[in-house]
C-alpha positions, 0 to 999 in steps of 0.5 A, a space after each residue: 225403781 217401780 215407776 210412778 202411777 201418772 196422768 198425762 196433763 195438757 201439754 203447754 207451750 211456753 213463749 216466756 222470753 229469757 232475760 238478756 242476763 241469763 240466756 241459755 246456751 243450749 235450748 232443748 229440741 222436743 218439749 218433755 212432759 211436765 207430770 205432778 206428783 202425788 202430793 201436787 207439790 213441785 212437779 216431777 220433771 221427765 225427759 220424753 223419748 229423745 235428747 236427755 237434757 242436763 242442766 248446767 248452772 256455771 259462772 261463765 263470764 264472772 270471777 269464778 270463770 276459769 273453775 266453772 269453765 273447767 265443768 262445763 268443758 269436763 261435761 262437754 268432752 263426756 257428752 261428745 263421748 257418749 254419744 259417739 257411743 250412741 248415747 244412753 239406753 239409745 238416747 242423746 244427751 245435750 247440755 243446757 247452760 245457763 251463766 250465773 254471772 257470779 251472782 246468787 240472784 242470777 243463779 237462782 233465775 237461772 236454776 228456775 228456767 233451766 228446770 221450769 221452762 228448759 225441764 231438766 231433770 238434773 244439774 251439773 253446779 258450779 264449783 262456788 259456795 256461795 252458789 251452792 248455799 243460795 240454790 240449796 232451797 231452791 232445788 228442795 221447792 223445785 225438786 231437781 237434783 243438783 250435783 256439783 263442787 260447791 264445797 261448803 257443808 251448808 251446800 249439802 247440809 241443812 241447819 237440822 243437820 239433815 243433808 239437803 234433799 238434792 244436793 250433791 257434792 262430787 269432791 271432798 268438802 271445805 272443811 275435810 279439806 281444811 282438816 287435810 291441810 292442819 294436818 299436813 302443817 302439823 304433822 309434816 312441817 311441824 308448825 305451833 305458830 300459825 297465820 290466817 287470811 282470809 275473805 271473811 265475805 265468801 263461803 269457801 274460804 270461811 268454810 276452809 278457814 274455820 275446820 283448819 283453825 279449830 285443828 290447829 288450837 286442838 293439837 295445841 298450836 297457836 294462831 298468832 294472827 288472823 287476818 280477813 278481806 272482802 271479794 273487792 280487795 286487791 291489796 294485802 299489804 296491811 293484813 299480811 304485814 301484820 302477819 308478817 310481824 307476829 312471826 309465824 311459822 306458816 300462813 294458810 290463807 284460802 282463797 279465790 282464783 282471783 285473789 291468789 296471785 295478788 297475796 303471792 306477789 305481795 307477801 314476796 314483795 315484804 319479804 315473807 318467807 314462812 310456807 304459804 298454804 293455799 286452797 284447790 284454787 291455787 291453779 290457775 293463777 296462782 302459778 307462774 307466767 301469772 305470778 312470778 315463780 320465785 313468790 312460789 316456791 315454799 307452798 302447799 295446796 291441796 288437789 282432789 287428783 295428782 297430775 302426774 298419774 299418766 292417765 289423767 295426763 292422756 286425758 289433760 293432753 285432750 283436753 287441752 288440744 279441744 280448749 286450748 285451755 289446761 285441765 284443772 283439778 276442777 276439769 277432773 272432778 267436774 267430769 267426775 261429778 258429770 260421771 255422776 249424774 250419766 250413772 244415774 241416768 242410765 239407772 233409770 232406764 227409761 224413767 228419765 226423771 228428777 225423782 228416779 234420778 234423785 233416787 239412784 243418787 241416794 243409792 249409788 254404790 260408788 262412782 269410779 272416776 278420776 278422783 277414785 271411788 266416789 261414794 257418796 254418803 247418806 248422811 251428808 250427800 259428800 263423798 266418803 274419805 277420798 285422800 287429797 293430793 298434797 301439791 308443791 309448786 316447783 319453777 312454777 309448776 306444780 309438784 305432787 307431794 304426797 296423798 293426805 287426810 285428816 288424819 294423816 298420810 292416805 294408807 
């Protein structure tokens, strides 16, 4: 890319003291240089000779704790990689974190600082919609690039229909994964009667929900019932009672980490025994010490990657060893996602900026990672046709079924 015509302004030091909500975890060593673009909107964020900073927007401490924490450990172990390598084009690179604390208005402050006081040129996002959807116009007035697992069309996509300037999304949306699953309940388990449960509150399960309900009445299946809850909700007993009365042939219900153990062990508790379809959520807590093993047994969920392939299980076995912790589909898809944004860097050479690295997003051939070639589209900055991982969960571990889309089993 040609680089930018610029002129050098004063460089000013900042003294702003950071809110005790929204600390950084990580603070940059040199002060990079502010330019202003051409247009003297937002200004062009570059990267000085030295450590390349990478802004990191998680969820550390809220409900989505252990999804984001499988990204920030994901861009972590990369980071260690990298530069034990010697770095990109000779230079560092440092992870700047800040904590969303589950809370749009937190993630915006924090997205703020991390570019305007931090100077990150990029974003690693977190894995939550809500996030996703409340920052996408933020990005647009600030002009950074965020790349995450935020997986719901209006993360990525404007009401126009037009793709969001910087926003990027490094796995296969809600609503290809909610077609994957009413094709999978059509096709393989052979369902007309459907059940739904839903939090009507959250973007990801909405976003889920509605892409399966208009498969299923299109393919001439019924929903039988439908049924919501709110993110406060622990008990399900009424909903899924209901449920349970109108005599489904399968209930999909898309949930949270956090809601999942509850609607496994209460459904098992009234004595439904109708397959259960989840979300990519279902791990961690959806399976057995936390949830008795026998309330899982007849499930299904999708996964952007199948566990079981002995490449990602050497690089589970290190990963868990560093953090003590197992890797998710999110570790996965999340280093993936991190994959993403050091190829765009490394594009950039020594144009380490929020526009050159916009830019070779928007042109990236492909990204090989472990969820395969990721190719982002054009049109709504997601990525092209990657096959879902169709998982069972046997004894309380999870079991590879088989590699499906939308349109039925992955060739």
């Amino acid at each position: 890319m040609k680089k930018l015509s610029i002129i050098f302004v004063l460089m000013v030091v900042f003294a702003l003291a950071l809110s005790a909500c929204a600390t950084p975890t990580a603070a940059p060593t040199q002060a990079p240089v502010t330019q202003e673009t051409a247009g003297g909107d937002a200004p062009v964020i570059a990267q000085p000779k030295g450590e390349i900073l990478i802004g990191n927007l998680q969820d550390e401490s809220g409900g989505m704790k252990a999804l984001s924490s499988a990204l920030t450990y994901a861009a972590t172990m990369k980071i260690e990689e990298v530069n034990a390598a010697g770095g990109i084009n000779g230079r560092t690179l440092k992870l700047v974190t800040y904590d969303t604390r589950s809370d749009v208005n937190e993630a915006i402050n924090a997205l703020r600082r991390m570019v305007e006081q931090d100077k990150v040129p990029v974003v690693l996002g977190p894995p939550i919609a809500n996030i996703g959807i409340a920052v996408a116009p933020i990005a647009e007035e600030l002009k950074v690039p965020i790349v995450g697992l935020f997986m719901d069309d209006k993360c990525t996509i404007q009401e126009n229909g037009e793709p969001w300037t910087y926003m990027f999304l490094a796995q296969d949306s809600a609503t290809y994964q909610g077609l994957t699953m009413a094709a999978y309940a059509i096709q393989e388990l052979g369902v007309k009667k459907v059940a739904i449960l839903y939090n009507s509150s959250n973007s990801y399960s909405v976003g889920l929900a509605t892409p399966f309900e208009e498969a299923i009445l299109k393919s001439g299946g019924e929903i039988v019932a439908k049924e919501t809850y709110t993110g406060t909700d622990k008990d399900f007993r009424a909903q899924l009672t209901k449920i349970k009365s109108a005599n489904p042939d399968v209930i999909y219900f898309p949930s949270y980490p956090v809601e999942i153990p509850l609607i496994y062990t209460q459904a098992y508790e009234l004595g439904i025994k109708v397959p259960m379809l989840g979300s990519n959520s279902v791990p961690p807590t959806g399976l057995a010490p936390s949830t008795d093993p026998a309330a899982t047994t007849n499930t299904f969920y999708p996964y952007g990657i199948n566990p079981s392939d002995p490449v990602l299980v050497d690089w589970a076995a290190a990963y868990k060893a560093k953090f003590n912790s197992p890797a998710l589909a999110q570790s996965f898809s999340g280093a993936d996602a991190f994959g993403i944004i050091l190829q765009a860097i490394e594009a950039c050479g020594d144009d380490i900026t929020s526009v050159c690295i916009t830019e070779k997003l928007n042109t990236m051939e492909s990204y090989k990672g472990f969820q395969g070639n990721v190719k982002l589209s054009p049109d709504t900055h997601q990525p092209i046709g990657l096959p879902l991982a169709i998982m069972t969960i046997k004894d309380g571990a999870p079991e590879f079924v088989t590699w499906y889309t939308p349109e039925g089993p992955a060739k």
